[in-house]
N, C-alpha and C positions, 0 to 999 in steps of 0.2 A: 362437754362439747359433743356434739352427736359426729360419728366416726363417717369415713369416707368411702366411696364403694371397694378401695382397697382392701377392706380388710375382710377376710373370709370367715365361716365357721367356726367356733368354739369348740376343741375338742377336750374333755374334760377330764379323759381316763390318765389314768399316775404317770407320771412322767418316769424314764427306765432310771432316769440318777436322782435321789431323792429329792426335795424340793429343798431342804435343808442345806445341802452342799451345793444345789446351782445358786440360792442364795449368797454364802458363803464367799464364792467363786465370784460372781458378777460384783458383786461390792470391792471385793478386790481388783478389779478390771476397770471400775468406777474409782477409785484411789489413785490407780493410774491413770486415767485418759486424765483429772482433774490435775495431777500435778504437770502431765504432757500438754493440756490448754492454757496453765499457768505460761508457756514458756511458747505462745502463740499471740500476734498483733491481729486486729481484723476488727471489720465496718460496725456499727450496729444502723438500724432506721429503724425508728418508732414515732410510730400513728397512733394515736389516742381519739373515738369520734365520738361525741352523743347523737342519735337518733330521733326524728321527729317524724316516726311514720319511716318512710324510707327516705325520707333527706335527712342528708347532715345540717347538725345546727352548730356545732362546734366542734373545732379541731385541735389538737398538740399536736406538733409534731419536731422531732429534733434528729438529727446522724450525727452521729461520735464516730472516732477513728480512736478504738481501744487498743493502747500500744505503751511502751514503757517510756521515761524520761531517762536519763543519764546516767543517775543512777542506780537504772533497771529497776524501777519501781512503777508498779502499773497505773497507767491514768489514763484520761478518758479527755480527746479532744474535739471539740464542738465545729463542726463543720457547718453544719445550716440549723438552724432554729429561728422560724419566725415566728411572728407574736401570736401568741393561742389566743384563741378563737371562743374557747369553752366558757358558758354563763352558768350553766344547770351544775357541773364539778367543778372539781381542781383539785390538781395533781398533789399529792399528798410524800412525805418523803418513805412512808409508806411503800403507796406506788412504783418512785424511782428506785428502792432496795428489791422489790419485784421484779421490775425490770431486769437491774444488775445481775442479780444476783438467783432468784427463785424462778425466773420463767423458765432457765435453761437448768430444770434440775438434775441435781447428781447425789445420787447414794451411795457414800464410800462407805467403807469398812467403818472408818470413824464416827457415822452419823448415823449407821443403819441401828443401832440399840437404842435410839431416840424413836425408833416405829415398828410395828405393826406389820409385818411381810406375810400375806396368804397368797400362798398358789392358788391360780385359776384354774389356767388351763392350757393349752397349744393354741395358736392361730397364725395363720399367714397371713402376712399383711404385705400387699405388692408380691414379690417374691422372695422375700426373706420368711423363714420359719422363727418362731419367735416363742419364747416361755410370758407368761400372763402373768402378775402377779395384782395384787390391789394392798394399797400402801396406805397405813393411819398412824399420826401421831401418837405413842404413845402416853404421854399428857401433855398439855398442853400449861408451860411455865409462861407467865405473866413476862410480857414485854419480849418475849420471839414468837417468831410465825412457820410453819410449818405447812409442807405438801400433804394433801390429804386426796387421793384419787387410784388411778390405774399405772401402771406402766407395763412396756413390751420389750422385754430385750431378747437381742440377738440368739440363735441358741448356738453359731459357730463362733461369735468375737466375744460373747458374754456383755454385753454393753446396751444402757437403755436406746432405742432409737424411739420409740414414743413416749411421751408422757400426756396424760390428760387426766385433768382433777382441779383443785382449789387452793388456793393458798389460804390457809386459817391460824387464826380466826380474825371473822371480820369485828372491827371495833366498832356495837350498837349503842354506847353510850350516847341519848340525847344532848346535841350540839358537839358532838365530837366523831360521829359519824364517819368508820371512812371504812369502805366496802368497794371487795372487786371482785370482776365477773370466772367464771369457770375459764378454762384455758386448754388449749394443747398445743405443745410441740413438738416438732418432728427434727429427727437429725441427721446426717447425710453422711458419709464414708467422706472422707477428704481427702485425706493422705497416704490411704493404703491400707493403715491401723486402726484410726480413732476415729467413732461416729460422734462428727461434732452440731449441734444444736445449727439451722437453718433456717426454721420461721415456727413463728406462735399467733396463733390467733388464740384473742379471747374474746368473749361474745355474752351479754344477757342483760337483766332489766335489775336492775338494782332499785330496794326499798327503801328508801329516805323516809324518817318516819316522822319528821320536821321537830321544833321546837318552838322558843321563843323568837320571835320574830321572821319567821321563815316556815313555809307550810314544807307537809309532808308533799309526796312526789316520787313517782318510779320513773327513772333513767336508763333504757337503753343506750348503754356503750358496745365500745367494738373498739379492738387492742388490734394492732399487726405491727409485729417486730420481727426483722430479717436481720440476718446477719450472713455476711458475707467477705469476699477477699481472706480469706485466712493466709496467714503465710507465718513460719515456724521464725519466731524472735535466734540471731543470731549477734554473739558478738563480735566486734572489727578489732578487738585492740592488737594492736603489734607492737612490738620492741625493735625500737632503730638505734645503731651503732655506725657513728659516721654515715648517716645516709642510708643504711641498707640493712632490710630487715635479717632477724637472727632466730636463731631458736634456740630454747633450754638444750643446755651440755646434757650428758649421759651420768645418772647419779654418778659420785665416787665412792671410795672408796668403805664409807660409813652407809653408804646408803640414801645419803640425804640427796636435793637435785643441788647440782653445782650452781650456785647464784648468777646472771646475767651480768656484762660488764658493765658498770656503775656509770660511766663517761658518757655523756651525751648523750644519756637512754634517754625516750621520750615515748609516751602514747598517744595514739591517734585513735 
């Protein structure tokens, strides 16, 4: 995706801490911010268009309310979806694992031996200072998909706030076809700590190289997915005793916590 006037010069000379340890360092920061979004509820909206010149000829579009059920298990609740619109695609589960999961990427500790990490360089972008890196799959295993592009992180919180690049690889198998456009997202400061993912746009003309019964065709799409309302998952349960909440005794004597009174305890 071509970049925005925000972003400054490429400065290219070594960075003073090797590039090896800001590696290092930001995937580990990235390990965190991923288990501190685990433990985060918040909006999504995604728009999906094809292109006919500059009119839309078809649309997706759905908002989920990403938040946990009962028992704190993540899932995903459908607020508006009306009927897509789309003749030329269609939404591939694919696509929605995209969505989910690859537009807002994260490079933990865990995942980075899966790629490819080159230093770039320095650049400002808005007013943040940022390390450059450009990121490749390692190989690519049959049946995952993997980020293949640029990222910008922070160089005071260590954290990516852009990404821009591709999810790969696309499946060219004739009559099984399913390809998607380049992408970037950008990610916002929210809480103090952790820059969390805010919008993605993807954008470009994808080659359908047709089949049986279906000609070939280049489709102009355009992705925009926001997310928004973050607000930190907390839990309510209390322990009532006759009415009136209590809290854990002080360990005793072995160390262990002294157990709550048995009698008409209840959660709420």
């Amino acid at each position: 995706m071509p970049l925005g006037e925000g972003f400054g010069p490429m400065d290219t000379s070594a960075p003073s801490t090797p590039p090896e340890e800001i590696i290092k360092s930001f995937a580990a920061k990235e390990s965190e911010y991923r288990h501190a979004l685990d433990n985060y509820v918040y909006r999504r909206m995604v728009k999906v268009q094809t292109l006919d010149g500059n009119n839309v000829d078809g649309e997706y579009q759905q908002v989920d309310d990403v938040s946990f059920d009962s028992t704190g298990r993540r899932m995903e609740r459908v607020l508006f979806a009306p009927q897509s619109s789309l003749q030329r695609i269609m939404m591939s589960p694919a696509d929605f694992a995209d969505i989910q999961q690859r537009l807002p990427f994260v490079l933990t500790s865990e995942d980075i031996g899966q790629y490819v990490v080159t230093y770039v360089g320095k650049e400002k972008v808005d007013e943040l200072e940022t390390y450059v890196f450009d990121v490749a799959p390692r190989v690519l295993e049959k049946g995952k998909r993997y980020f293949k592009g640029r990222i910008w992180v922070d160089k005071v919180d260590l954290q990516i706030v852009v990404t821009n690049g591709k999810n790969v690889p696309d499946d060219r198998r004739k009559g099984h076809e399913d390809l998607s456009p380049p992408f970037i997202t950008y990610r916002e400061q929210i809480d103090g700590k952790y820059w969390f993912p805010t919008y993605t746009k993807g954008e470009g003309t994808l080659h359908f190289s047709g089949g049986s019964g279906y000609m070939a065709q280049d489709v102009h799409i355009r992705e925009i997915v926001k997310y928004t309302d973050y607000k930190q998952f907390k839990s309510t349960v209390k322990i009532l005793y006759n009415g009136e909440e209590i809290t854990p005794t002080a360990p005793g004597k072995d160390g262990k916590p002294a157990p709550p009174p048995a009698a008409n305890a209840t959660q709420k």
